[in-house]
Structures are given as C-alpha cells and as structure tokens.
Backbone bond lengths (Angstrom), bond angles and torsions (degrees), N, CA, C in turn:
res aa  C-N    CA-C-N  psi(-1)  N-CA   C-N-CA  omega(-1)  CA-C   N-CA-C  phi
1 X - - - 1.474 - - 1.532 112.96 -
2 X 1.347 118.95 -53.09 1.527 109.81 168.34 1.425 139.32 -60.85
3 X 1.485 95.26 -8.13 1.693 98.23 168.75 1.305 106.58 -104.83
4 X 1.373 126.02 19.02 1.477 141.72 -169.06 1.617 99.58 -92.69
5 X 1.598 94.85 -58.61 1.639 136.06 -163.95 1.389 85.92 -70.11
6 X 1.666 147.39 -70.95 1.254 133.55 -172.03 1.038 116.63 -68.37
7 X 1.558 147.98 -25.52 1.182 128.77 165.93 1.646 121.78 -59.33
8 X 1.385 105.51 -32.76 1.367 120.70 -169.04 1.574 87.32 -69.48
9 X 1.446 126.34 -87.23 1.408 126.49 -175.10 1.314 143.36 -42.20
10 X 1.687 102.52 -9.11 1.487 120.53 179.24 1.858 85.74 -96.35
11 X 0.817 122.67 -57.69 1.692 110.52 174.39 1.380 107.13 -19.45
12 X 1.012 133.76 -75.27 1.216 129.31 -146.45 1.774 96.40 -134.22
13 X 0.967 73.36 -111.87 1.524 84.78 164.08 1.374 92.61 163.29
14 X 30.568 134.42 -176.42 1.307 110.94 -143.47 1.727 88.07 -130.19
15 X 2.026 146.39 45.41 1.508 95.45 134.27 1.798 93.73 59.08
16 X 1.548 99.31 -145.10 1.700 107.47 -167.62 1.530 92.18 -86.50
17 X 1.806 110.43 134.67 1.326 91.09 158.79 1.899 88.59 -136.45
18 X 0.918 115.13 146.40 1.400 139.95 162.21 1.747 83.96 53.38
19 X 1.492 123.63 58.41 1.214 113.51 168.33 1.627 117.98 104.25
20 X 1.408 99.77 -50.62 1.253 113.58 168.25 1.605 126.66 -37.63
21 X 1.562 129.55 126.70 1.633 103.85 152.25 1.112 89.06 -154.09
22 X 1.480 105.44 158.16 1.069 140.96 -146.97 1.608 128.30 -153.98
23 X 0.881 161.71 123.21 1.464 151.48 -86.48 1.908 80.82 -126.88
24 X 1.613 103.79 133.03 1.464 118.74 -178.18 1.477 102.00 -116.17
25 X 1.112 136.76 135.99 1.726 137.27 172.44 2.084 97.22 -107.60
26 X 1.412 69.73 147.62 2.065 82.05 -142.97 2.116 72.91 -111.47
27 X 1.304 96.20 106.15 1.614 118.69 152.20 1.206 130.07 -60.19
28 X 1.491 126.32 138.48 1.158 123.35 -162.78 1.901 108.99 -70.58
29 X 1.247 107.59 137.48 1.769 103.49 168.11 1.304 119.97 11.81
30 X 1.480 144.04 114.63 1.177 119.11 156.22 1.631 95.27 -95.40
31 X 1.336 89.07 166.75 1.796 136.78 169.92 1.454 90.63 -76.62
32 X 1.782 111.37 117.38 1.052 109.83 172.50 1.812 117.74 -134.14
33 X 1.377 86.78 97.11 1.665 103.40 175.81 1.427 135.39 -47.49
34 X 1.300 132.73 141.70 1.455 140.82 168.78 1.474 101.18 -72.57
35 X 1.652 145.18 111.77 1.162 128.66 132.59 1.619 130.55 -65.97
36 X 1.601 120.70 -14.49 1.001 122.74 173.73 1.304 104.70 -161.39
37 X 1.923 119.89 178.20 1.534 125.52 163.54 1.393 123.45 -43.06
38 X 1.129 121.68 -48.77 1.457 121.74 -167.24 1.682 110.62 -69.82
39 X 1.095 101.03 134.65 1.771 109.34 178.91 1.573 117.15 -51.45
40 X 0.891 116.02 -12.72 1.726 118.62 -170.42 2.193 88.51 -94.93
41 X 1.250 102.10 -41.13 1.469 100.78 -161.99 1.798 103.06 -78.74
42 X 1.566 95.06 85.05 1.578 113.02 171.93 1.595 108.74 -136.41
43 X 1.146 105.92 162.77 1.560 110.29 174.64 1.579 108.97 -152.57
44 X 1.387 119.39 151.63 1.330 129.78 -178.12 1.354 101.00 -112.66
45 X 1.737 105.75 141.92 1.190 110.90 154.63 1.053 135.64 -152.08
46 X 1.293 115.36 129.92 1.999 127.04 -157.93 1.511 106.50 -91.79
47 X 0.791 116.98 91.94 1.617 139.40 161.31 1.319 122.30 -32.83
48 X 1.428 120.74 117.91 1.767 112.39 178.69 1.365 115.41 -61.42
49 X 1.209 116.49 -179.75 1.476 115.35 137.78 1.551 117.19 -74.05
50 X 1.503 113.47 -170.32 1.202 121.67 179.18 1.727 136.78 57.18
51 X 1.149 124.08 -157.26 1.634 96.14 -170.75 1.562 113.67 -95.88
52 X 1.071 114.10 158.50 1.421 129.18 175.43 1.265 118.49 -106.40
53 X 1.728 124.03 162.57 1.711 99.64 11.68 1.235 104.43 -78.35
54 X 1.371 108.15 -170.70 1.522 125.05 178.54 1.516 113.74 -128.74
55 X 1.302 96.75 141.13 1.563 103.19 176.00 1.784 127.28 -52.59
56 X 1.185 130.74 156.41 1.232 109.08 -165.90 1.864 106.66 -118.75
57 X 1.556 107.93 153.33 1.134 119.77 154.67 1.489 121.03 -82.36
58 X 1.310 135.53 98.92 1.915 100.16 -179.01 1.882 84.97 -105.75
59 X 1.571 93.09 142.64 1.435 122.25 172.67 1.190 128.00 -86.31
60 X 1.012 141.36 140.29 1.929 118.01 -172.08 2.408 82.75 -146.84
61 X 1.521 103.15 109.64 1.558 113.39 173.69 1.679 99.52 -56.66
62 X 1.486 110.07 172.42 1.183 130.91 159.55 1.428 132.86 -110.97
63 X 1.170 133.81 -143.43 1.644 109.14 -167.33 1.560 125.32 112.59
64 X 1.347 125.79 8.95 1.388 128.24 164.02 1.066 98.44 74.29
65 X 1.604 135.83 29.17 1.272 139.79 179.08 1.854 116.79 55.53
66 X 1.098 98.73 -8.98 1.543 113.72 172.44 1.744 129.21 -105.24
67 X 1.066 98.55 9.57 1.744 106.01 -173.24 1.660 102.27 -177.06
68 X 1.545 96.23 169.76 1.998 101.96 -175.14 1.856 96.34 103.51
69 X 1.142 72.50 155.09 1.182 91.40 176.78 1.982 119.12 -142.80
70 X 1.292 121.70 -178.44 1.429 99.11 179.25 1.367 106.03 -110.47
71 X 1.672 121.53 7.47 1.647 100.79 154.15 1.444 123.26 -84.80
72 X 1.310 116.29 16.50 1.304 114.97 152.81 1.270 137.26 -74.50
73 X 1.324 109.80 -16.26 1.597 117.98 168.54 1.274 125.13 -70.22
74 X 1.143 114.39 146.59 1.894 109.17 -171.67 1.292 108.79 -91.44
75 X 1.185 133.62 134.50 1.321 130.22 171.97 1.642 113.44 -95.95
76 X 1.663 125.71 83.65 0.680 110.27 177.31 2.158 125.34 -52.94
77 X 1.567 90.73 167.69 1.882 92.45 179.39 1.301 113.84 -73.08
78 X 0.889 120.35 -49.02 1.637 133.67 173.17 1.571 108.85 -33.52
79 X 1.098 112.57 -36.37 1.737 113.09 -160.37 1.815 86.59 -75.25
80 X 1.178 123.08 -70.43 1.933 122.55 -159.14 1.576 77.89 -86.67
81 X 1.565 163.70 -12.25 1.117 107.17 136.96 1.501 140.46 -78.70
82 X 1.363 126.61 17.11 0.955 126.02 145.11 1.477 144.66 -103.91
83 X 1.336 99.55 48.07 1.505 137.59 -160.16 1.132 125.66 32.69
84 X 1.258 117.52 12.16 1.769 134.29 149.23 1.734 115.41 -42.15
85 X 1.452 112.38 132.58 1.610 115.77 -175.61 1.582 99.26 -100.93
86 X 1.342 131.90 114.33 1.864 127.26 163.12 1.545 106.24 -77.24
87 X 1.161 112.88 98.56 1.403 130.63 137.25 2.039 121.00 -53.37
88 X 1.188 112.31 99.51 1.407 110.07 -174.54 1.937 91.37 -108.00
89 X 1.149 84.71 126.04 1.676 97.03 169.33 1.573 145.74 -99.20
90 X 0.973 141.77 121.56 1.455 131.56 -176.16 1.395 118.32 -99.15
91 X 0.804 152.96 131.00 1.548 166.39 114.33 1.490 158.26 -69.66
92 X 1.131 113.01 134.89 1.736 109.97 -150.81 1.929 103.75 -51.23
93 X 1.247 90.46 138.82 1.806 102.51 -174.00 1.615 101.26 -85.98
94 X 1.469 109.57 156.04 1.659 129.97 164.10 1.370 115.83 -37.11
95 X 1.531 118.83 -39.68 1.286 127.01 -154.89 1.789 105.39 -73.72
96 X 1.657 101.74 -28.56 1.600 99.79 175.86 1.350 96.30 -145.28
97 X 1.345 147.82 17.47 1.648 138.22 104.15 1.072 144.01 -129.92
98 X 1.645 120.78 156.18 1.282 106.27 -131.87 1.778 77.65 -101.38
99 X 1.473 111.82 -170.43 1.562 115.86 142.99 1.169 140.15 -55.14
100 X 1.433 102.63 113.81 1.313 138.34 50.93 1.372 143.18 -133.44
101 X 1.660 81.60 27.19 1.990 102.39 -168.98 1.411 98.34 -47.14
102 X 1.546 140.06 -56.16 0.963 166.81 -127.29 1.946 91.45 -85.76
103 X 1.169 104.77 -54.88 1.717 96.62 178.66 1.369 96.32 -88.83
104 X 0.990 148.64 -31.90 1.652 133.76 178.33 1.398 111.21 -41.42
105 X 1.733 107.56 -54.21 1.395 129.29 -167.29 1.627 104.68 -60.38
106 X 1.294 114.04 -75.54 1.420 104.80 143.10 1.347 140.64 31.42
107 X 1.470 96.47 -103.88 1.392 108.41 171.78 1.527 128.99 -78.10
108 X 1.204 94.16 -19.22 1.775 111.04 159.04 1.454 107.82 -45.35
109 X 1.658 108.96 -62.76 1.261 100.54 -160.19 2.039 116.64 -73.79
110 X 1.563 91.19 -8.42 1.690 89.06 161.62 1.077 120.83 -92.02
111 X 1.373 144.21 6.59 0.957 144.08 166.06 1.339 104.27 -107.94
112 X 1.118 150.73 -0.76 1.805 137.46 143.15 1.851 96.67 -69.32
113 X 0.998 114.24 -14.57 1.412 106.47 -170.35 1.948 110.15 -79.45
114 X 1.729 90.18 -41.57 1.300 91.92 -175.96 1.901 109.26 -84.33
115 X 1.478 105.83 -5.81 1.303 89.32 -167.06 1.579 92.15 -85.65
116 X 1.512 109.28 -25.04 2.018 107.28 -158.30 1.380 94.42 -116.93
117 X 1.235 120.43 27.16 2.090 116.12 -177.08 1.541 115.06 -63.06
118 X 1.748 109.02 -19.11 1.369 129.44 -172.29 1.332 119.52 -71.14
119 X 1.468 105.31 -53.38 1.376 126.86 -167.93 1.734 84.46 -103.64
120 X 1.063 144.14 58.16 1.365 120.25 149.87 1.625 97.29 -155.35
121 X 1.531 100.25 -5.19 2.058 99.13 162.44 1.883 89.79 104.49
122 X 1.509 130.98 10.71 0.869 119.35 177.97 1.623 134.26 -98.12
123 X 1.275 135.46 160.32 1.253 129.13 -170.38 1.959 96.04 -104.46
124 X 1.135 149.71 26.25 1.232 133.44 -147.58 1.733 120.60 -56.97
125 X 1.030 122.36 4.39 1.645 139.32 146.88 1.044 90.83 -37.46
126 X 1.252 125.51 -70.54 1.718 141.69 -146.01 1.495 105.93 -107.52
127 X 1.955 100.51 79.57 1.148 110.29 173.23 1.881 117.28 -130.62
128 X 1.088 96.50 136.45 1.452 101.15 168.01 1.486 117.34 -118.06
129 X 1.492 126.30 129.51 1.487 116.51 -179.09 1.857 113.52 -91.73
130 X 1.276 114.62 140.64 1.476 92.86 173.84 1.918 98.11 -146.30
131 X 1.444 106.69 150.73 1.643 119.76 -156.93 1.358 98.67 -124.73
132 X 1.424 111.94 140.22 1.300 107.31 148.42 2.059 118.70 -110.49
133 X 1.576 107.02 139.95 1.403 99.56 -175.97 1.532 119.96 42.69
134 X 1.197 132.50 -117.44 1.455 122.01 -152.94 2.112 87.43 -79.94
135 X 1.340 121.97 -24.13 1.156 108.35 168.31 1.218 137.46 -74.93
136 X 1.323 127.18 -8.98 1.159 148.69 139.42 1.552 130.43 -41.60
137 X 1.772 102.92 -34.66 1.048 124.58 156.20 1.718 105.45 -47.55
138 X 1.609 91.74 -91.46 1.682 108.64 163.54 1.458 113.22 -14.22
139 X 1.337 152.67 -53.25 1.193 137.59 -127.97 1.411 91.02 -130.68
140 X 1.806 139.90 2.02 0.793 114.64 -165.89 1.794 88.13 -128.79
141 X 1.156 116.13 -5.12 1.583 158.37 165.33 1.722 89.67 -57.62
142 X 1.256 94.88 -100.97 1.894 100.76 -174.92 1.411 118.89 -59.26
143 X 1.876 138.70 18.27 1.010 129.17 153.08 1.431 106.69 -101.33
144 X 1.203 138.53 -19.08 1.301 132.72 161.18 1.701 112.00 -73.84
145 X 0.896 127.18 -21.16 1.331 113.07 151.81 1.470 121.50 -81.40
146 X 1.197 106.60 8.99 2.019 101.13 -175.32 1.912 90.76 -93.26
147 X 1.565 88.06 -59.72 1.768 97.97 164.38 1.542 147.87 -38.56
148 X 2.103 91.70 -25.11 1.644 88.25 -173.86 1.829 92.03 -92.19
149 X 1.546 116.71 2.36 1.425 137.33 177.26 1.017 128.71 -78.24
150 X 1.585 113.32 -35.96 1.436 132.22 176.39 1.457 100.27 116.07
151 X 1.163 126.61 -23.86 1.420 137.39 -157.46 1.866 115.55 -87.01
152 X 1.753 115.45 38.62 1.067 109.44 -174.83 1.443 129.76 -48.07
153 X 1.569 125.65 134.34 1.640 113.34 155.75 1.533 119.27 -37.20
154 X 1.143 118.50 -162.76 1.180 136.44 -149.77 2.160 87.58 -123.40
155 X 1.121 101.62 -53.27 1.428 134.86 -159.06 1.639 128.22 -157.92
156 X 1.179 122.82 155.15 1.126 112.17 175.83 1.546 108.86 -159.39
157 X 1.254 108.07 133.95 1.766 110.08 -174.04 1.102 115.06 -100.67
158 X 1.269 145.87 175.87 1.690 128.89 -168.72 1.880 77.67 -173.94
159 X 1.223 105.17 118.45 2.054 107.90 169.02 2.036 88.73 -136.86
160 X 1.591 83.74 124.32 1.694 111.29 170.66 1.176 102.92 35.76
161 X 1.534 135.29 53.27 1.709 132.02 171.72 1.748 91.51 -89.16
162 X 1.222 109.08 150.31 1.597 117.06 145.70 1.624 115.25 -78.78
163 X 1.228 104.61 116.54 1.335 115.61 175.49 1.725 123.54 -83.07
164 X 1.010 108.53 -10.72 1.541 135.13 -173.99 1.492 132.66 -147.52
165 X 1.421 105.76 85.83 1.579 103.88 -163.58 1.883 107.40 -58.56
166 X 1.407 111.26 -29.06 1.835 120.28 -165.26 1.806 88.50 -54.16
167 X 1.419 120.13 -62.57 1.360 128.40 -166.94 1.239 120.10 -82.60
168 X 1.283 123.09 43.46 1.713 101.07 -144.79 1.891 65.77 -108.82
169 X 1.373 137.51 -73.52 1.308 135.32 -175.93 1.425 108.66 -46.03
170 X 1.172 133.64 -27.55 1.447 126.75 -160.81 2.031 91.40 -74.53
171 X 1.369 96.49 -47.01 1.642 108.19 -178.21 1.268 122.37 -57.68
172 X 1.607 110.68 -20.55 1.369 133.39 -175.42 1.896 117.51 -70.77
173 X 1.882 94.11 -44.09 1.275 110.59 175.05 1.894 102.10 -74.36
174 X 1.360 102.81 -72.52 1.058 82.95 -171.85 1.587 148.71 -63.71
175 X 1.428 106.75 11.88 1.722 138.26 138.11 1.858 109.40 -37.68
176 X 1.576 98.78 -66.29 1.282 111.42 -170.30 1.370 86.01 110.72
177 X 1.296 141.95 13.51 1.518 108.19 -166.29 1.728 97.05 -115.49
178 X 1.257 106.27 -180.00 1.729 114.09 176.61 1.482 117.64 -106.51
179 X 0.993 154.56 80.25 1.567 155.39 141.31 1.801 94.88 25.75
180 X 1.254 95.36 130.08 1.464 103.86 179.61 1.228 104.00 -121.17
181 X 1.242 113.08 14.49 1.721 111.97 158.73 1.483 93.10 -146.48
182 X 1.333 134.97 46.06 1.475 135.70 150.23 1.686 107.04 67.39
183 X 1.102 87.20 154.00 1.641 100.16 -175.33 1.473 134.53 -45.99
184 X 1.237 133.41 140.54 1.645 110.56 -171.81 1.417 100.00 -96.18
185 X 0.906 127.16 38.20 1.755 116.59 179.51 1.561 96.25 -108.55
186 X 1.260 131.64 -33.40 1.178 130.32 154.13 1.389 131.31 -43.35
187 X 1.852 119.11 136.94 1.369 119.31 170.07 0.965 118.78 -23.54
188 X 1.551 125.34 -76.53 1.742 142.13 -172.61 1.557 122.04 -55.37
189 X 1.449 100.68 10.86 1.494 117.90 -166.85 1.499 102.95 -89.43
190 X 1.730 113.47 119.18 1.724 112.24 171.45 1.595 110.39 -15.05
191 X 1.339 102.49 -70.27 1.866 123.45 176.96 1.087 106.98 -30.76
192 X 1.325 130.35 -67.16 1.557 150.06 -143.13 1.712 92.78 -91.98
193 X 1.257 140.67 -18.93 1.227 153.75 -165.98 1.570 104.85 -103.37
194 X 0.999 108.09 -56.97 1.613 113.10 169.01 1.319 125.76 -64.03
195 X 1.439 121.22 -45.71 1.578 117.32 146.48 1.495 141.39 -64.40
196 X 1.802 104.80 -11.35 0.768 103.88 -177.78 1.851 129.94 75.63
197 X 1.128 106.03 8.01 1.077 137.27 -179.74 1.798 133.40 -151.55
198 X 1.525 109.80 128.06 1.160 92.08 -164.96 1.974 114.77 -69.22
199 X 0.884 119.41 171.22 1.567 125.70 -142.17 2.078 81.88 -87.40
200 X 1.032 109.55 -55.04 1.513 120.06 176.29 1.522 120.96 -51.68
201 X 1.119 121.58 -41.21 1.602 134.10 152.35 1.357 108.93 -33.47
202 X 1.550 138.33 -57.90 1.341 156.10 -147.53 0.920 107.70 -148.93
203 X 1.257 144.72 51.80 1.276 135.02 153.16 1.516 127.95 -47.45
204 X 0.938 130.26 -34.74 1.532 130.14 162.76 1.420 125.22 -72.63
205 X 1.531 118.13 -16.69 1.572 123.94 178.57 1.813 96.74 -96.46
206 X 1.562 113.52 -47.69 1.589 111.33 159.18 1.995 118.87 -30.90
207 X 1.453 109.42 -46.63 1.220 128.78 175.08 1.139 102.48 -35.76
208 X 1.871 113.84 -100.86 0.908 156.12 -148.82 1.519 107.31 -56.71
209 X 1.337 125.94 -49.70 1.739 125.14 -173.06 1.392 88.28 -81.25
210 X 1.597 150.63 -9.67 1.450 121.49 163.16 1.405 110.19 -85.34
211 X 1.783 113.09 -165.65 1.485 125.38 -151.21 1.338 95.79 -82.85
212 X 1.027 138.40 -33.34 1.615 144.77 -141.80 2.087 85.56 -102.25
213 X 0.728 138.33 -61.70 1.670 141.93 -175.90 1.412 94.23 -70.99
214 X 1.183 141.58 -68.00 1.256 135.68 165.50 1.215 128.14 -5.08
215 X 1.786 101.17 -63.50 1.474 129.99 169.24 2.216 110.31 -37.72
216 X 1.610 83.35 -58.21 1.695 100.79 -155.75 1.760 97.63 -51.87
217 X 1.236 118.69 -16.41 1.338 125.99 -179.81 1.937 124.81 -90.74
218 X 1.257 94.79 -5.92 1.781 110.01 -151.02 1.365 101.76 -115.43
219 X 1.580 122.57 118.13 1.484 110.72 -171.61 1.654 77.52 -142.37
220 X 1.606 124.71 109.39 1.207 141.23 -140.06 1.522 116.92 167.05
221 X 1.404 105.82 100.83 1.651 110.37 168.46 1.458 113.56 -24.80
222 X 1.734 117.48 102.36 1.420 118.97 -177.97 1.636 97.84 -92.59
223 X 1.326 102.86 151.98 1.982 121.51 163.44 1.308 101.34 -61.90
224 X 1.329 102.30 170.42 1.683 114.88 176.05 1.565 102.35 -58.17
225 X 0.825 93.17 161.13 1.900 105.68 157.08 1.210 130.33 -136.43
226 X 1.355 138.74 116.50 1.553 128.74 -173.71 1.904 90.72 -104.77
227 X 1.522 114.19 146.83 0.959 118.77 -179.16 1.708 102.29 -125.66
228 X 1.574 142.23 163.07 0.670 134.34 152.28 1.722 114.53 -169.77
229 X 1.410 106.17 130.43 1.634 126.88 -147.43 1.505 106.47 -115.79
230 X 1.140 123.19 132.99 1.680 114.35 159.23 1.739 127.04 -74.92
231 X 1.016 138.65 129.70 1.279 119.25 -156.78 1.435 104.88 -77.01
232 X 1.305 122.57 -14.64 1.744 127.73 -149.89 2.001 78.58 -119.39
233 X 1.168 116.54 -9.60 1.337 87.45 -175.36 1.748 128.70 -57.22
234 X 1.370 131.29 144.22 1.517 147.03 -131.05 1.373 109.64 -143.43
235 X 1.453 111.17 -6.30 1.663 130.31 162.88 1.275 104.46 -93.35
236 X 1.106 121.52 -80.67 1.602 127.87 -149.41 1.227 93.54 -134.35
237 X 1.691 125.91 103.09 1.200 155.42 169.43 1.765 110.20 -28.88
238 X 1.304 124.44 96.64 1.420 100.62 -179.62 1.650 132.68 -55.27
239 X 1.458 108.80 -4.60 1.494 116.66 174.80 1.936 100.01 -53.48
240 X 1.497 113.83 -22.42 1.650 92.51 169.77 1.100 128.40 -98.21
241 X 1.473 135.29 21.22 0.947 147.11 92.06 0.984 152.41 -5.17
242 X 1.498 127.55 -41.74 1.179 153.45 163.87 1.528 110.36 -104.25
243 X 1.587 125.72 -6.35 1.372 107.50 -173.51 1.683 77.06 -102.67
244 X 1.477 138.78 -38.22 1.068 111.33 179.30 1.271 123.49 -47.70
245 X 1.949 125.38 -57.13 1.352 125.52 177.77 1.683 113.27 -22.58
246 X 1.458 101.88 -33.02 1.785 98.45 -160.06 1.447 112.16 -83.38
247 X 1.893 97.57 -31.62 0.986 112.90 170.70 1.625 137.51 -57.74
248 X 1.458 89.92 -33.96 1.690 111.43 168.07 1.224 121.02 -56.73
249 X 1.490 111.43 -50.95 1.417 127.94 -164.29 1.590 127.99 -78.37
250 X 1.860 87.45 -11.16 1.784 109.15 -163.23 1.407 87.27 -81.21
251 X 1.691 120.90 -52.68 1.230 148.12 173.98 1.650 108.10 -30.34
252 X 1.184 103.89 -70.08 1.740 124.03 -178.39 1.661 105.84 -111.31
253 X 1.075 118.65 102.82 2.046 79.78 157.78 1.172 119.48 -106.35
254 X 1.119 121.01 32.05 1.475 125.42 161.24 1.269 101.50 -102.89
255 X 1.346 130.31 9.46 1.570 118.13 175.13 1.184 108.17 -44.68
256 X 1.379 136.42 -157.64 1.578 164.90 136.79 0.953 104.65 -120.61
257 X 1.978 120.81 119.42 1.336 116.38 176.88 1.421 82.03 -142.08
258 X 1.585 107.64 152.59 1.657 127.43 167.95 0.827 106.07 -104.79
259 X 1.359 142.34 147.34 1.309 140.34 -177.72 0.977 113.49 -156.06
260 X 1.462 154.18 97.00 1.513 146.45 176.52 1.867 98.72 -144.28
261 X 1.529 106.60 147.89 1.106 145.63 170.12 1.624 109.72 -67.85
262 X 1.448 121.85 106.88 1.380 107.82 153.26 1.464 152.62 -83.32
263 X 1.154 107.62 93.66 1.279 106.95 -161.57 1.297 165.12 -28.66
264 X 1.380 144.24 74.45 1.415 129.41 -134.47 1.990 109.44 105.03
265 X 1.657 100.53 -19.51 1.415 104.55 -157.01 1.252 102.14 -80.29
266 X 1.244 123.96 131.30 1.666 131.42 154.31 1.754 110.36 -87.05
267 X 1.263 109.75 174.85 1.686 112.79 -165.97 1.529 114.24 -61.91
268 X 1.469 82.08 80.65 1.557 88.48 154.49 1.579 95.36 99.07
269 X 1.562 112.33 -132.40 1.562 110.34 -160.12 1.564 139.42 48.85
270 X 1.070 127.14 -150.54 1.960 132.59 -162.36 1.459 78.55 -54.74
271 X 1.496 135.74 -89.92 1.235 139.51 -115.41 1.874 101.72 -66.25
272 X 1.519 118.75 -17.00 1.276 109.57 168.53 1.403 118.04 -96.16
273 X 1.280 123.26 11.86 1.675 118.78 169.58 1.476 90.63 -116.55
274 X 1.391 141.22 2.48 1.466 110.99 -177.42 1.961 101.94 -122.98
275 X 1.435 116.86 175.84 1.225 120.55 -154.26 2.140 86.81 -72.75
276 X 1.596 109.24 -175.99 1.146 115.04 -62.82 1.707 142.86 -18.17
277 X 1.097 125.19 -28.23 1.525 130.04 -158.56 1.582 97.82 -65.66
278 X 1.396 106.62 -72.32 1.375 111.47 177.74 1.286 114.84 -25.38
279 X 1.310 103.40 -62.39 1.957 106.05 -169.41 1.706 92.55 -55.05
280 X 1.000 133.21 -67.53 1.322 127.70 -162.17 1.277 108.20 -50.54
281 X 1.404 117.23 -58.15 1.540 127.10 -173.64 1.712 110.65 -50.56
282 X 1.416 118.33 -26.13 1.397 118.83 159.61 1.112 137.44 -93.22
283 X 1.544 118.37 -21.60 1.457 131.89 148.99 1.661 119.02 -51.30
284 X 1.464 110.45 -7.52 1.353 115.32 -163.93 1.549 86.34 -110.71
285 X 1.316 131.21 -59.81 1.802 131.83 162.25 1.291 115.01 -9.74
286 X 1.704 109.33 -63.49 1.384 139.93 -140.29 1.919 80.67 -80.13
287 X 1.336 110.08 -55.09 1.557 101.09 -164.74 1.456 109.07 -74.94
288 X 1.247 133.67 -37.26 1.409 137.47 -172.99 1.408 105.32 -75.87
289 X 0.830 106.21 -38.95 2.119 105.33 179.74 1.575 110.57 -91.42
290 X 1.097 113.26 -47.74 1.531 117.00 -165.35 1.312 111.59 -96.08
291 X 1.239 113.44 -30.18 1.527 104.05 -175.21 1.292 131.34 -83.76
C-alpha cells in the first residue's frame, strides 16, 4: 500500500453538546469538492482572505466511524483570518465499508489536494491534519502514511481518538471508569464494526492496522503532534492518548509532541472550542503553517 500511496501522490500531488451551547460564527459558503465517485467522498473548503495559495487545514469529523458528518465541525474565525484554508472531509462509513475504505478515502482526499492545490487557491505543501475522536483516528492514520511515503504533514492534531482498538477496554478499567457505549472488544463495537471483526477475535491484527502498532514498526522523522484528551472522558479512555505520545516518541524522540489532559473534560464538547484549548490549538496552526 505505501508504494501504492507514493506513486499516486508523487503524480500529482459540537454547537450544542451534552446541553451545552455556545455561540458558533457561521463562515461564508464553502466550495465543496468531489475527491471521488462515491457520495460520502466530498470535501468543503472555506477560503481565507488575502493572497494565495493558502496553507491548509484538512479536518477529518467523528462519529464511531459509522455516522457524522463534516458540517459538524466548527470552523472557527481565526483559522481563514489567518490565511489558513479548512478543508472539512467526509468519508465512506462502517455501516457499508469496512476497513480500509476509511484510510483510502483519506488519502484520496490529499491527493486531489496535491494534484488541484493550484487551481483551487491552495498551498498543499502546507498541510496540517487534525481529527476529532474516531477522526483523530483518521488524521493521525493518513500522516503516517504520508511519512512512511516521504510526504510528511506540516502538523497533525489528534482530540480524544482511540489510538488502539486491542487496549481501548483494558484502558477503560484501569481508569476505573465504565464505557458509556460498552466495550469495543465486542461484535456491536464501532471498532469491531469497522474491521469487521470482533476486536477480541484478533487482537493483534486490531493492534497493528491502528496508529500506536503502526508506530512500533516506523523509525522515521515524525511532524509535530498536538494531543488533547478529556480527563473524565467515558468513551474513549484518554490512556490512548497518552499511549500514542509514547508511542510517537519511541518512534522519533526528537519528535515535538504536546500533550496535555483536559480537565474535568468528557468527549469532546465546550471545553474544546473555548480558550485554553482553542488558544493553543491555534497557536499550534499559526506555528506549523505560518511560521
């Protein structure tokens, strides 16, 4: 697959959450592109001001790999006024494909980027990927394949993804906490749905196709990484979060990785669109693209 991925790329190249709301600034229209046939494989993109091209945001939604969409993502103002482009992405779901539609789609959509970055006002050199939850997965997924390519991001953001489907319950217990959507080692499990297999069946092939097993194989100048976890989160254990950081660093240790715990935070909601996170999460944009 990675010599698949470099030939192809050398060619060309929550609003309310759990109650919460909170004031959204509504961006002008994006331009919303075909990366491929299938109806899910579209992407939007909100255009800065000022001159081009422009460096890019690509977005990857969340959703248990089975639902979401990418007008759920917020486009903060700050990002296209600081002449940054948000690319929000969609991709084929579990429910009608399994893995690895999900990284194909992916990397598809960086490679319409690098082949058309010209004609659409874009810089795609100047990319950073960033995920929420199972997109986080996604986005931290398709920069290790840009990397095992030669083709590193710029940056890459990762907020409350499971990085490791084998551990994702083991991390759960030793939290102390209970899964509020039940264990992924089970059939009916997002995880176990997306592979197509329950997570307990295969635990070592579950391993290995995520970021953290991926890693144990990859000895390769990694991009920055900003990480950021809820501490109370009750989905997806922030210990994968932190087993990636280790994972990163075993990989590189000269990486640059951020890593902090949000406090009080469950998956996702206010505390990742409002300051501190925000400020950081754009101070981290501002240096990987602009600086």
């Amino acid at each position: 697959m990675p010599g698949l991925i470099r030939r192809t790329l050398l060619l060309g190249f929550t609003a309310a959450a759990g109650g919460l709301a909170y004031a959204r600034w509504r961006p002008p229209a994006p331009d919303e592109v075909a990366y491929g046939t299938d109806p899910r494989q579209r992407m939007d993109i909100t255009h800065p001001g000022g001159s081009t091209p422009a460096p890019v945001l690509m977005m990857f939604h969340g959703g248990g790999f089975r639902q979401g969409d990418k007008i759920g993502i917020n486009i903060w103002p700050e990002i296209p006024d600081a002449g940054i482009a948000a690319v929000r992405v969609n991709y084929r779901l579990s429910g009608t494909d399994r893995w690895p539609a999900q990284a194909e789609d992916c990397l598809a959509a960086v490679v319409h980027l690098q082949r058309h970055g010209e004609e659409l006002g874009l810089d795609p050199s100047r990319l950073v990927l960033m995920g929420y939850s199972a997109g986080a997965f996604l986005a931290v997924s398709t920069a290790l394949s840009l990397v095992e390519v030669g083709l590193p991001p710029r940056g890459v953001i990762g907020l409350y993804g499971p990085m490791d489907f084998s551990t994702m319950d083991q991390d759960m217990a030793t939290l102390g906490r209970v899964s509020v959507t039940g264990p992924s080692d089970v059939p009916e499990s997002p995880e176990s749905q997306l592979l197509g297999y329950p997570v307990a069946e295969n635990r070592a092939a579950a391993r290995a196709m995520g970021p953290i097993g991926r890693l144990d194989r990859l000895r390769e100048t990694l991009p920055p990484l900003m990480l950021r976890h809820g501490d109370a989160d009750r989905i997806v254990p922030d210990l994968q979060s932190k087993r990636l950081r280790e994972a990163w660093l075993a990989a590189d240790p000269d990486a640059e990785v951020d890593y902090k715990l949000v406090q009080g935070a469950g998956h996702g909601g206010e505390p990742f669109e409002t300051d501190p996170v925000r400020a950081e999460m754009l101070a981290f944009m501002r240096k990987t693209l602009l600086g």
